[in-house]
C-alpha positions as CSV (number, residue, x, y, z in Angstrom):
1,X,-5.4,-9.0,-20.4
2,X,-3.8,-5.6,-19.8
3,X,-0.7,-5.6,-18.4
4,X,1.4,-3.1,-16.2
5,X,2.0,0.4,-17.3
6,X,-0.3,-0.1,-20.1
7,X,-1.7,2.6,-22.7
8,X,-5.1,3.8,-23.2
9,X,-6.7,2.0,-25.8
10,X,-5.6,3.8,-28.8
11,X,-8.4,5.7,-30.9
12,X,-9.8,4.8,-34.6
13,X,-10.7,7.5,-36.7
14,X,-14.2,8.6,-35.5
15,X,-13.8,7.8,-32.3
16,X,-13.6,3.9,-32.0
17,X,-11.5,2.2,-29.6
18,X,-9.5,-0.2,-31.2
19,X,-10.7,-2.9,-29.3
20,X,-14.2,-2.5,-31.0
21,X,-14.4,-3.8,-35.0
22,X,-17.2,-4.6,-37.0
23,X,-17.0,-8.5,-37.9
24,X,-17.8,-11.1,-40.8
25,X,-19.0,-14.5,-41.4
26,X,-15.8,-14.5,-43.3
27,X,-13.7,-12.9,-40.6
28,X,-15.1,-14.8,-38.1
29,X,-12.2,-17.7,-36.8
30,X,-9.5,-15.1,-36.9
31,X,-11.4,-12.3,-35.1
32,X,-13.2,-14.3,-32.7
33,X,-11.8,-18.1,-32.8
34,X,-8.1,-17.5,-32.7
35,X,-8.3,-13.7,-31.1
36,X,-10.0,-15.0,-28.1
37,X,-7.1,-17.4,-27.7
38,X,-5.6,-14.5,-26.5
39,X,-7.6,-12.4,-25.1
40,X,-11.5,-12.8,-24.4
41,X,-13.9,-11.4,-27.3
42,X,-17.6,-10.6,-27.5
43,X,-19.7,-10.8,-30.3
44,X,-22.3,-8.9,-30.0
45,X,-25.0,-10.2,-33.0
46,X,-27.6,-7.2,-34.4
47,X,-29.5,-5.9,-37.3
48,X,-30.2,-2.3,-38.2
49,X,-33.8,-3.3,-37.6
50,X,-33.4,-4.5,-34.2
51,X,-34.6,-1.7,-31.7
52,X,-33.1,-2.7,-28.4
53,X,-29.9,-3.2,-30.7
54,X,-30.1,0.6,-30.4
55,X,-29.6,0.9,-27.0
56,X,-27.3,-2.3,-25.8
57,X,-24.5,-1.7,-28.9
58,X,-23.6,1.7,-27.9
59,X,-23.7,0.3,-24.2
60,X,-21.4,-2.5,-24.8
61,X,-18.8,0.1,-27.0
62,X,-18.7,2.4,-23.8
63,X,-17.8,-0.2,-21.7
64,X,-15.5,-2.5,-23.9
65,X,-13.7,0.9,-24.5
66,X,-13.5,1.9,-20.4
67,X,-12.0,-1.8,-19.9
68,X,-8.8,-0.3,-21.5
69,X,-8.1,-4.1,-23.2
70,X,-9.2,-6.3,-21.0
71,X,-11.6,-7.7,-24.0
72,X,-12.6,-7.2,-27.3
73,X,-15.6,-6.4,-29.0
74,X,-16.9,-7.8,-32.8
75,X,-20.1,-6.8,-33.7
76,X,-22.0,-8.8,-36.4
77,X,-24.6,-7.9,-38.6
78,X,-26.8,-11.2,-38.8
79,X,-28.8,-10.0,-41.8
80,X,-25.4,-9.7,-43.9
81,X,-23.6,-12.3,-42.1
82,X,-26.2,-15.3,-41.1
83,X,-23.4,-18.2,-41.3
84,X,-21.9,-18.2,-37.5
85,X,-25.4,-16.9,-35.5
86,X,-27.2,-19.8,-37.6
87,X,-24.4,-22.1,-36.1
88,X,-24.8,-20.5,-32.6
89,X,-28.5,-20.6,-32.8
90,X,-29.4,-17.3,-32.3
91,X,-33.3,-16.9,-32.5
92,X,-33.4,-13.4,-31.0
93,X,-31.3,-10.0,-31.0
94,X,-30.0,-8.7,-29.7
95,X,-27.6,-11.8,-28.5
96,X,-24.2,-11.9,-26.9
97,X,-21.7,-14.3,-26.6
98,X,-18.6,-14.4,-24.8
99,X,-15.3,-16.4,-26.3
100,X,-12.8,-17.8,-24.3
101,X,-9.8,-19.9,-26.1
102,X,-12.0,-20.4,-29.3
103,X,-15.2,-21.1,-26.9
104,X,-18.4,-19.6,-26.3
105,X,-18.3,-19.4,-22.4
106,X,-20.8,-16.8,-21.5
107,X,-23.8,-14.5,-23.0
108,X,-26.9,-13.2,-22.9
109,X,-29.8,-12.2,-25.0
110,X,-32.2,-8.7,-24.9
111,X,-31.3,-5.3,-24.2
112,X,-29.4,-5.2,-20.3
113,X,-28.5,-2.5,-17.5
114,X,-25.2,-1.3,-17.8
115,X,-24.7,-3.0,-14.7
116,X,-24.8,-6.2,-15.8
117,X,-23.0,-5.5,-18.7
118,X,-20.0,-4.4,-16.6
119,X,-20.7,-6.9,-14.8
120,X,-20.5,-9.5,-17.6
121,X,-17.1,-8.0,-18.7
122,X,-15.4,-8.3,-15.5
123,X,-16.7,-11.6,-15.3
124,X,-15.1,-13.0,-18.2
125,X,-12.3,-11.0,-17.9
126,X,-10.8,-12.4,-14.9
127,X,-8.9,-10.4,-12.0
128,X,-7.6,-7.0,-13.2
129,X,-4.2,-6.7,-14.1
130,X,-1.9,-5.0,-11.4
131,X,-2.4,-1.3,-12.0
132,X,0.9,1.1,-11.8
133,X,0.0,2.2,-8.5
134,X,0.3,-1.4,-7.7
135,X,3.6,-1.5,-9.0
136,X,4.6,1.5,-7.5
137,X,3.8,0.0,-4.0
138,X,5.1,-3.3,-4.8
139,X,8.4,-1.9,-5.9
140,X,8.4,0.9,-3.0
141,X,8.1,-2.1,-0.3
142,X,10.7,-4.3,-2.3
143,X,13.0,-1.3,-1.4
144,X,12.6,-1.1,1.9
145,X,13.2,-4.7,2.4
146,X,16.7,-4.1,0.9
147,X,17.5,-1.5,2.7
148,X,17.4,1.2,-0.4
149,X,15.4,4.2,1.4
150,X,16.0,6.3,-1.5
151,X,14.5,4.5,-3.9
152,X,11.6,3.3,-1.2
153,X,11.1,7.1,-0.9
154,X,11.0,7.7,-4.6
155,X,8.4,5.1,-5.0
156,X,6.1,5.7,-2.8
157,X,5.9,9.9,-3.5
158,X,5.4,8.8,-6.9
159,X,2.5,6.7,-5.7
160,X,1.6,9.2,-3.4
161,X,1.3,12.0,-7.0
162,X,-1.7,9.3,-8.4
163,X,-3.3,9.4,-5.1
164,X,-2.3,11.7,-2.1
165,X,-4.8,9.4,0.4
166,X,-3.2,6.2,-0.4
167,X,-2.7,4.7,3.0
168,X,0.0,2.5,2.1
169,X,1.8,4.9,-0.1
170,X,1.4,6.9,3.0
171,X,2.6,4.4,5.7
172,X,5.6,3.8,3.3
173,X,6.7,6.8,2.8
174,X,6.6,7.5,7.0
175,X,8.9,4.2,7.3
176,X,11.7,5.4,4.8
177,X,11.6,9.2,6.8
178,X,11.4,6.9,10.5
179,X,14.4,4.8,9.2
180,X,16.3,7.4,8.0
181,X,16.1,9.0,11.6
182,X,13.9,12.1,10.7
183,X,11.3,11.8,12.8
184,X,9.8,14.9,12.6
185,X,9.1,14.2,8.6
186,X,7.8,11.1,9.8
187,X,5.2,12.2,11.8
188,X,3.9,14.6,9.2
189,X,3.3,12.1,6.8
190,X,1.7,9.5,9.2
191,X,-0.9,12.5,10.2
192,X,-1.9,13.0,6.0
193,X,-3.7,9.4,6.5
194,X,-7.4,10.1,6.6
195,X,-8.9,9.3,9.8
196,X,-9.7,5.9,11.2
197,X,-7.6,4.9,8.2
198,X,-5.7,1.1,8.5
199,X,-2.6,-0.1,7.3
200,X,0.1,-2.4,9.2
201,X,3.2,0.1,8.4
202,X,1.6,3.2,9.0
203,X,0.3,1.3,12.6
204,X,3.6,0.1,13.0
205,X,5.4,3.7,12.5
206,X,3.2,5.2,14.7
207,X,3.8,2.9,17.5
208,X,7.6,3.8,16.4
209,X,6.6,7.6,16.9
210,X,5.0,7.0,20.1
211,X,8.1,4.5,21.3
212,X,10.1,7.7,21.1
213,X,8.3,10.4,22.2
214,X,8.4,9.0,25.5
215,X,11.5,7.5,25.6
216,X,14.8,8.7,28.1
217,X,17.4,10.6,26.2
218,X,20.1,8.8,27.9
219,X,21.2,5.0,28.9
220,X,24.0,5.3,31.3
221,X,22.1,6.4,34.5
222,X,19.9,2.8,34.2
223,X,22.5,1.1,33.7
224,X,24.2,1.9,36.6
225,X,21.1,1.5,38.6
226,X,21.0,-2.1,36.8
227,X,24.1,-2.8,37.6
228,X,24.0,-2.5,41.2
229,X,20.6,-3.9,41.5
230,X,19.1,-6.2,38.5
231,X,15.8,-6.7,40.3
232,X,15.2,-2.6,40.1
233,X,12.3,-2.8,38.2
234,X,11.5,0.9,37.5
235,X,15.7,1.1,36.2
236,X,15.2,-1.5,33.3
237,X,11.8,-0.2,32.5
238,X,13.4,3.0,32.1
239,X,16.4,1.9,30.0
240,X,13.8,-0.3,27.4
241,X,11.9,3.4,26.9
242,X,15.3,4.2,26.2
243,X,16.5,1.8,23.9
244,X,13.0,1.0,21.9
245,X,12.7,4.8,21.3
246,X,16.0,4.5,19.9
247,X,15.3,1.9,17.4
248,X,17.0,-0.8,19.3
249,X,13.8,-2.6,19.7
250,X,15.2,-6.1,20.4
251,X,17.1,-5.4,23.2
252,X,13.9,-3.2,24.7
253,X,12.0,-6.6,24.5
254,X,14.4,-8.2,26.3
255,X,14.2,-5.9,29.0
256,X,10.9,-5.8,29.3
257,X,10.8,-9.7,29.3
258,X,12.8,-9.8,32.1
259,X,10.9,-8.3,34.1
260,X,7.4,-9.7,33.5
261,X,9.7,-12.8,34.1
262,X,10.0,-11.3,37.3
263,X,7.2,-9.9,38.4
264,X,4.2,-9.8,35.9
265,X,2.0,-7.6,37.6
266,X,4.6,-4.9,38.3
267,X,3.2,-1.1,38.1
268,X,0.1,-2.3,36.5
269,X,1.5,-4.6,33.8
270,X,3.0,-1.4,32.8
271,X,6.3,-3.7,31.2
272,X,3.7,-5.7,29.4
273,X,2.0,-3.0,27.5
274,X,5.0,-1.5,27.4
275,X,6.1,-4.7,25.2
276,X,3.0,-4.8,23.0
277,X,4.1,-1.4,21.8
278,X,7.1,-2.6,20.6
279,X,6.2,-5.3,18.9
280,X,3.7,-3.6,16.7
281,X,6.8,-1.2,16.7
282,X,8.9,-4.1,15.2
283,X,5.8,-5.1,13.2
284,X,3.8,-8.1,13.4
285,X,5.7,-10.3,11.4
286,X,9.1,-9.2,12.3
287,X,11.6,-11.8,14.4
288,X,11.7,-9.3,17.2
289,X,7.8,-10.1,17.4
290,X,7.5,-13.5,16.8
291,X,10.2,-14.8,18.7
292,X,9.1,-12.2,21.5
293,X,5.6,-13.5,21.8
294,X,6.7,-17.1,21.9
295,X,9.1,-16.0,25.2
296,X,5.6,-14.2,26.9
297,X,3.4,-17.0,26.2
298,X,6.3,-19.5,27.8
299,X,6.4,-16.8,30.5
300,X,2.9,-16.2,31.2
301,X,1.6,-20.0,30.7
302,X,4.6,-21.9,32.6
């Protein structure tokens, strides 16, 4: 299997991938036996005679070769080398077998689309390996989980280099600028997203966005208001705008709890909606949602 950060598969002289070799009878157990204890082979069994050999060889090289390792191909003249296809009973050519840990597993006989023949090779191939750009991500969101917006930020833009529409690069990227206070440069990034595109942090960091566009620049005067009356509604709705476009997102849900607590249907359920902004704020799978969704049901259900 090909692994992360992977070559190209190197070139032979004349052009042949090195994962392409003519085989043997003789070279047969360590090309194809033992090999495919490694890594899956096809033997692909011809003869110079063999018209559809003409067409489904060249096939199979093209695509062997575009797998970049994932498998390996021997090709096998029967009329030189008559010992293995005798023992695999091969009446016909072309014929193609598939080894898998010194077993045939798979093949097919006659001349194919190239559809099933990629087909075939993912097939037996398995899952493909995690590309870079899969690392890049993986290693972008392991960095924001720790905290390291730098190297987050360094991740994803390299992700971002292989391919500018990559949503989650994208919606990574907008996180480490949101956390890092600059908004503005958070915004821009979130709007490169192609439209209608989907991803939970780029969702998430809008709702962020949104949070604080609308939010109070200052605390103090609903506090005060609080403070001299707690059941003053429009006060503590205010102050939550407040606090979640600040980034203090826990204490906005508390807010806003309290007062569906109090009065559900106040201003339209406006605390309500209010709250489901900040949760996908938070982000679906953050304590500030979870824990926040198990105080409205107990609310909304007692």
């Amino acid at each position: 299997m090909s692994l992360i950060g992977e070559k190209p598969a190197p070139i032979q002289a004349g052009g042949k991938s090195a994962h392409i070799k003519d085989g043997t009878d003789a070279s047969f157990m360590a090309d194809v036996i033992e090999a495919s204890k490694t890594q899956p082979v096809i033997v692909d069994f011809w003869a110079t005679w063999c018209g559809p050999c003409r067409t489904l060889t060249p096939a199979l090289e093209k695509h062997v070769a575009a797998a970049g390792g994932a498998v390996k191909l021997v090709k096998i003249d029967v009329d030189k080398n008559p010992g293995y296809s005798g023992q695999l009973r091969v009446q016909s050519i072309p014929t193609v077998y598939a080894f898998v840990n010194g077993q045939p597993v798979d093949g097919f006989q006659g001349a194919v689309p190239e559809s099933e023949i990629k087909a075939f090779i993912a097939r037996i191939s398995g899952p493909p390996a995690p590309s870079d750009l899969d690392a890049l991500l993986a290693m972008g969101q392991e960095s924001l989980d720790l905290g390291d917006l730098g190297g987050a930020a360094q991740a994803y833009a390299e992700a971002l280099r292989m391919d500018p529409e990559n949503v989650k690069a994208l919606g990574g990227l907008a996180r480490c600028y949101l956390d890092g206070g600059d908004l503005e440069r958070a915004a821009e990034v979130a709007a490169m997203a192609p439209v209608g595109a989907k991803d939970a942090q780029l969702e998430s960091v809008r709702a962020a966005l949104a949070l604080a566009a609308d939010a109070p620049s200052e605390t103090a005067p609903f506090e005060a208001r609080l403070a001299a009356d707690p059941d003053d509604h429009e006060a503590r709705f205010e102050l939550a705008k407040a606090l979640a476009g600040a980034g203090h997102l826990q204490a906005a849900s508390d807010h806003l709890l309290a007062i569906i607590a109090r009065d559900r249907a106040w201003n339209d359920e406006a605390a309500r909606k209010q709250l489901l902004t900040v949760f996908e704020a938070a982000g679906a799978m953050s304590e500030v949602a979870k824990a926040g969704r198990k105080r409205l049901s107990s609310i909304l259900f007692s």
